[in-house]
N, C-alpha and C positions, 0 to 999 in steps of 0.2 A: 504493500500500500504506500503509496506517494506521501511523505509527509506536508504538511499544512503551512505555511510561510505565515506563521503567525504576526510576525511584526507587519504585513501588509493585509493577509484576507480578513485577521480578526484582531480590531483596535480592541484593547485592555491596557490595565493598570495594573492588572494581576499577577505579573510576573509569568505570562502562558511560554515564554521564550527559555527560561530558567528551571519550570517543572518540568520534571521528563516525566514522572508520572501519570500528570495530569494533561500534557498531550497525547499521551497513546490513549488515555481514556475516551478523549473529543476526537482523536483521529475515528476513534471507533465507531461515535456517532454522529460527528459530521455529515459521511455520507447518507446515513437514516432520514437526519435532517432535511439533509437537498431534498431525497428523493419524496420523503413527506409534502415539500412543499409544493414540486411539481405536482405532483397526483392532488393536493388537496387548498393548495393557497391559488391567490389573484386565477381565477381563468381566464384564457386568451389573449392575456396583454405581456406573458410572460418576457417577451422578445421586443417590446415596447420600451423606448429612453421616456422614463417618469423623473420631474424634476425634486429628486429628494432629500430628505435631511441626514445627513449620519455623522452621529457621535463619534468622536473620535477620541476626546479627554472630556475630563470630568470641568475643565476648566473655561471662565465665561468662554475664550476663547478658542474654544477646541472643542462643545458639546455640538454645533448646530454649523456644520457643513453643508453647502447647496450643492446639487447641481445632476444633472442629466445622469441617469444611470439604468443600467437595465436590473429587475429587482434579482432576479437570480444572481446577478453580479453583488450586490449590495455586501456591506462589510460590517457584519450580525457583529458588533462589540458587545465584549463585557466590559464592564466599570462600576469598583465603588466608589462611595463620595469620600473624599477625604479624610483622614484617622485622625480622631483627636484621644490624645494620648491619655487625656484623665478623662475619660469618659466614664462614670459612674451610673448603676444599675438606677432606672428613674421611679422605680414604684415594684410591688410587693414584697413578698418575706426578703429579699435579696437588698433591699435598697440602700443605696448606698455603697454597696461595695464594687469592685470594677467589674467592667463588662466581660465579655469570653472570646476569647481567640479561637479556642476549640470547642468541640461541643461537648458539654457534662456528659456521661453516660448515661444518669439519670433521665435525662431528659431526649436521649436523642430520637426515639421513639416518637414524642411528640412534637420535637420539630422538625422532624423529618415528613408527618404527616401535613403540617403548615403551609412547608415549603411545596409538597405536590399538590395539595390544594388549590393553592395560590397559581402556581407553574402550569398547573392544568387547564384553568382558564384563557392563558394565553394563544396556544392556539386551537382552541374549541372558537376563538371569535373570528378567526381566520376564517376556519371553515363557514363560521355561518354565514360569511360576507363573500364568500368566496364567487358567485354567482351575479355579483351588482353592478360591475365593472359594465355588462352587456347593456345595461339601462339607465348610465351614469346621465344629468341632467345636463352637466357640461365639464369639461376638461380639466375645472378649477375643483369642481367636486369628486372627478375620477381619482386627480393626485391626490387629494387628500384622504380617502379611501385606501389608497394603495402605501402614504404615507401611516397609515393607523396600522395596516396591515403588517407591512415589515417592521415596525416596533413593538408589534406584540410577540413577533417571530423573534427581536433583541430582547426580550423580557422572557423569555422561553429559553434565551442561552442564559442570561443572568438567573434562575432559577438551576437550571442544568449543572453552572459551574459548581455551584452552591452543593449540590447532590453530587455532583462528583470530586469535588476537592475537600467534604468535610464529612460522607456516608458512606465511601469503603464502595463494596459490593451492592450492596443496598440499596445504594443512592445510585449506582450503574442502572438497575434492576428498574426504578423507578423510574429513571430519566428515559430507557427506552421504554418503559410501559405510556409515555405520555405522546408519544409518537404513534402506538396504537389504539388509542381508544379515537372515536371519532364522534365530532355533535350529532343527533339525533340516531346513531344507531341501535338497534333495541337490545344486542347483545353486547357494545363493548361501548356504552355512551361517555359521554363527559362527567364528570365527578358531580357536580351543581346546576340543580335544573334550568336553571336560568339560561345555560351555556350550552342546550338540549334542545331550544327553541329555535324555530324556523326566525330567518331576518332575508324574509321574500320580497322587501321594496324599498326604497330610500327614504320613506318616513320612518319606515321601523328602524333602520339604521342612525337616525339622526335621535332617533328616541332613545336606540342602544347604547347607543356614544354621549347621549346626555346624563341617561339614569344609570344603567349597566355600569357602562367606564367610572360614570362617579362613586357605587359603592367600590371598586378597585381603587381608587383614591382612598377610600376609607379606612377600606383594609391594609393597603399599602402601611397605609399613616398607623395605624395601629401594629406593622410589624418593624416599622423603625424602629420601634419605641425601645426593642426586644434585645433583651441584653446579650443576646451572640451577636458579636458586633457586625460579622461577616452580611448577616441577615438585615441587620439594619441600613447599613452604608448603601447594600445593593436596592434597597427600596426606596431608601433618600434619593438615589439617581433616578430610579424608574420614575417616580412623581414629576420630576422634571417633563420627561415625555409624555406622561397621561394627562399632563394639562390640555397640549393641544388634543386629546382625541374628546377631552370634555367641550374645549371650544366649537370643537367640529359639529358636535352635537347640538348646542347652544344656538351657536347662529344659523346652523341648518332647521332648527327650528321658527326662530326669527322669520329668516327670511321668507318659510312657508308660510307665516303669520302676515307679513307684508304682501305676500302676494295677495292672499286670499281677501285680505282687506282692500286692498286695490281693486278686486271685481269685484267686489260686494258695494262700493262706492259706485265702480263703473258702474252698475248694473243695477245698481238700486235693488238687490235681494239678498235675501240670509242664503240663498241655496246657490250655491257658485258652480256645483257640478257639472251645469248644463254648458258653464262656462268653461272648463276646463281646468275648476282648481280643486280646492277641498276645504271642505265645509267645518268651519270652527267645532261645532259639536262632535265633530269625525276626530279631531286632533283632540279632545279632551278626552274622548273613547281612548285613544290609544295611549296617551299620560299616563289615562289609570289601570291600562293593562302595562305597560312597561313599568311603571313605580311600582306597583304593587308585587311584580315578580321579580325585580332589585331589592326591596326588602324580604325575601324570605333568604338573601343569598346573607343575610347576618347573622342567619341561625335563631334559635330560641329566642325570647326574650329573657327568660329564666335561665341559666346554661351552666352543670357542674364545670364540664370543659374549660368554658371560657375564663370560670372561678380558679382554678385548677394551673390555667394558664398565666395569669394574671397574677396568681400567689408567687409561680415561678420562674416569673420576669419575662416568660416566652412574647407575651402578646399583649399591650397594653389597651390604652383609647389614644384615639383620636387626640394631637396635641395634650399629649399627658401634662404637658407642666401649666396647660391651660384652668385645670381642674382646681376648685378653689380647699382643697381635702389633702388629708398627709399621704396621700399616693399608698398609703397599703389596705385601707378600708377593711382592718381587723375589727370587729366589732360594732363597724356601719352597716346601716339598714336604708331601702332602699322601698320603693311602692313600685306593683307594676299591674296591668289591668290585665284580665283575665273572662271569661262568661262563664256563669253559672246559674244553672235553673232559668236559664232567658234572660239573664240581664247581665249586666259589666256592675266587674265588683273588682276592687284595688286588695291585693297580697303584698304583704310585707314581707321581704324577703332581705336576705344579706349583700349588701352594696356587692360584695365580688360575683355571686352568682347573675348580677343584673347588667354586666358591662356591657354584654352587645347591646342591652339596651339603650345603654348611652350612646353607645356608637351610631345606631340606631339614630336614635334622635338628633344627633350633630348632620348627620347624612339627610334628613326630613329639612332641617334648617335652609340648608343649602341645597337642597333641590327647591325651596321657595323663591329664593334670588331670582332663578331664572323665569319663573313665573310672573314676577312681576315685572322682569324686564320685556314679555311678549305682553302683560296687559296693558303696558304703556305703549306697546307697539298698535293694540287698537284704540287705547282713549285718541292718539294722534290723531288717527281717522274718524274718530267720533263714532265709533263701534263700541254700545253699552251691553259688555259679552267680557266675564273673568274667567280664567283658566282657575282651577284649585285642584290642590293635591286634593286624592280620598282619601278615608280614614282609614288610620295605618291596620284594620283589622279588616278592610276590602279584599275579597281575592287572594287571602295568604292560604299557601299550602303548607307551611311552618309556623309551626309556635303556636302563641296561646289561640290566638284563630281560626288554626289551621282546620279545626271539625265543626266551625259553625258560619252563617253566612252574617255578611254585617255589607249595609248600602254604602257608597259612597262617602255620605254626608251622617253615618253614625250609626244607623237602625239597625238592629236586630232582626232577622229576615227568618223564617220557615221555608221548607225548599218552594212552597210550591211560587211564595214570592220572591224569592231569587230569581226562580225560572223565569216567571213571568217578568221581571226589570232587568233580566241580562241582558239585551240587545239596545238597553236604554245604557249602559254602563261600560260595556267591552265595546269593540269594532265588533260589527255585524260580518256576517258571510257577502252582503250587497256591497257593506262600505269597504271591504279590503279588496273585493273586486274592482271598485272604483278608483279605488287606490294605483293597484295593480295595472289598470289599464293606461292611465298616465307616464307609466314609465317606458316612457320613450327615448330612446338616447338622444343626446345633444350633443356630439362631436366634433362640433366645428370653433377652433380657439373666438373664445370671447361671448360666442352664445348660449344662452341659458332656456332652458325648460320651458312649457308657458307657466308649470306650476310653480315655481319656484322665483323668487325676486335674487336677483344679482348681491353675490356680497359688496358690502362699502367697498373693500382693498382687497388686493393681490395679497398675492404670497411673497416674503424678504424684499419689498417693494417692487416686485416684480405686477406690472397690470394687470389687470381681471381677462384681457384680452391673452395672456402672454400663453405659448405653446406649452403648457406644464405635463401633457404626454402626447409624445412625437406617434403618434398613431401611423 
């Protein structure tokens, strides 16, 4: 086998040129990798110059390189964020004392399960987006598809390294099992349901990449926290990149918000479909199917795991030092709601077994921002129509929820009225066909969709019009 010119195909800070080790490991699955991506990433543009970003240091000057590249060629780096040398353990039984260069033995079991968790989502979204390239709205939204695409394929090697420089055989074993399991297969699926779902159009993607990608912010942010430092640095860098696939999501929302408003002015009606866009009430359908299958990816609300984790520094919250508490919550108590006998009733339970639910809630905050930045996108146009999150016990198939139905806006439901309000509350079978039918591609530099309004700016000041895939 050909050895891998590490200092050019794969930028790191890892020292990959120095481990001999830990090259023959990656020599071994490198090629898995390719071949994974051909069979299962971007289809039909594999051969295509996409104008992309790639890391190359961790430093301002070295993370965000431009420029025309075919993605197969693409140079998948690893990188941590930079070591600081007193870095002390931020919260439970451990706190205080230094972080971990290797992994306790204690523990490796359960960070070993974290890390493929985590590693596993990365290209489960590949796959699901793998299909959208054929119905891109324009050239501006193709790159940045194919730019989401190969950093989740870089967050798949940063996971990988992780498994193979600190789990032995194990973490070998693990790294190629994340290479076989595939989204929606019924025999060898993706770890988390959420990453099991069809993303059959470019609203669902734009929903994915706003809700989806932001609980991975979440999580991300929650495994920095984690006292194996290896684990944290490599997440501090990856958040750098998940920002753009949240903005991707964001303004691809936006801008479906400005269009539709735009006919709804032209046209003087709430029903734009006839028009050729999508109907406000259609995007608020799909909010509360997307949000509400992003929060079941937090797991419980209640969680020994999470308690478990949290005691042993593996997995904190969200901005831990933001927390106004002594960061070990021995003897803290915590409320969390629950249904019983038909009604929502609050259990007290012990702060550590309630963290996802703080996580949880940090994650509900900040999917609201964006909400109110698309309701100021209709007050503009003088469209009296609010987007709202539903209530966080909507549509869950995890946690306290998960065996009872609850509306949108709070209610306590029996099936037969579920049934009867689901087509008031999800995308209908009509309206993802509607959806569906719109996605026509728009391949020519500078043009956009009719359903879709033009982003403000390009990309690294590059025009809206600019060739960003040389089709």
């Amino acid at each position: 086998m050909t050895a891998i010119d590490y200092s050019s195909r794969i930028p790191n800070n890892v020292n990959l040129d120095g481990d001999r080790r830990l090259q023959r490991a990656l020599e071994n699955w490198q090629p898995r990798f390719d071949d994974w991506w051909m069979e299962m990433g971007p289809e039909g543009f594999q051969q295509s110059e996409v104008y992309l970003r790639t890391a190359v240091d961790v430093g301002k000057e070295g993370w965000a390189h431009f420029g025309h590249v075919k993605m197969p060629d693409y140079r998948w780096g690893i990188f941590l964020s930079h070591a600081d040398d007193d870095r002390k353990i931020g919260f439970g039984d451990l706190k205080g004392e230094s972080v971990w260069q290797e992994v306790p033995g204690e523990f490796r079991t359960d960070l070993r399960r974290l890390i493929v968790v985590q590693g596993d989502t990365e290209p489960a979204s590949v796959e699901q987006q793998r299909h959208l390239g054929a119905t891109a709205p324009s050239l501006y939204d193709l790159r940045n598809l194919f730019q989401v695409n190969v950093e989740e394929g870089r967050h798949l090697w940063a996971m990988v390294y992780l498994l193979h420089g600190y789990f032995g055989r194990d973490g070998r074993d693990e790294a190629d099992a994340m290479l076989e399991r595939r989204s929606g297969d019924p025999d060898q699926p993706r770890i988390l349901g959420a990453f099991n779902e069809e993303t059959p159009d470019w609203l669902s993607f734009y929903m994915f990449t706003y809700f989806t990608d932001r609980d991975g912010k979440y999580q991300l942010g929650a495994l920095r926290e984690s006292a194996f430092d290896p684990l944290s640095r490599t997440c501090d860098f990856m958040l750098k990149e998940e920002a753009h696939h949240m903005f991707v999501g964001a303004s691809g929302i936006g801008r479906v918000v400005q269009r539709t408003s735009e006919l709804m002015n032209d046209n003087n009606t709430d029903d734009v479909e006839p028009h050729g866009g999508i109907n406000l009430t259609t995007l608020q359908r799909y909010i509360n199917f997307h949000y509400s299958v992003s929060l079941d990816l937090f797991g419980s609300e209640r969680s020994t795991n999470a308690a478990n984790y949290f005691a042993a520094g593996l997995k904190g919250r969200f901005a831990e030092d933001a927390f106004e508490d002594d960061h070990v919550l021995m003897g803290h108590e915590g409320t969390y709601t629950t249904v019983a006998d038909g009604v929502f009733v609050n259990e007290t339970m012990t702060a550590r077994a309630l963290v996802n639910q703080d996580l949880r809630k940090g994650y509900s905050d900040d999917c609201e921002k964006g909400l109110r930045r698309w309701n100021r996108v209709l007050a503009d146009h003088g469209i009296e129509f609010e987007f709202t999150l539903p209530h966080h016990g909507f549509h869950r198939d995890v946690g306290a929820f998960a065996d009872h139905h609850v509306s949108p806006d709070g209610a306590i439901l029996s099936d037969d009225e579920w049934e009867a309000g689901i087509d008031q509350w999800l995308p209908s079978a009509a309206e993802r066909a509607h959806v569906g039918s719109l996605m026509v591609p728009q391949l020519e530099a500078g043009k956009m969709a009719a359903w879709i309004a033009p982003p403000s700016s390009g990309i690294n000041t590059r025009p809206v019009e600019f060739d960003y895939v040389r089709v």
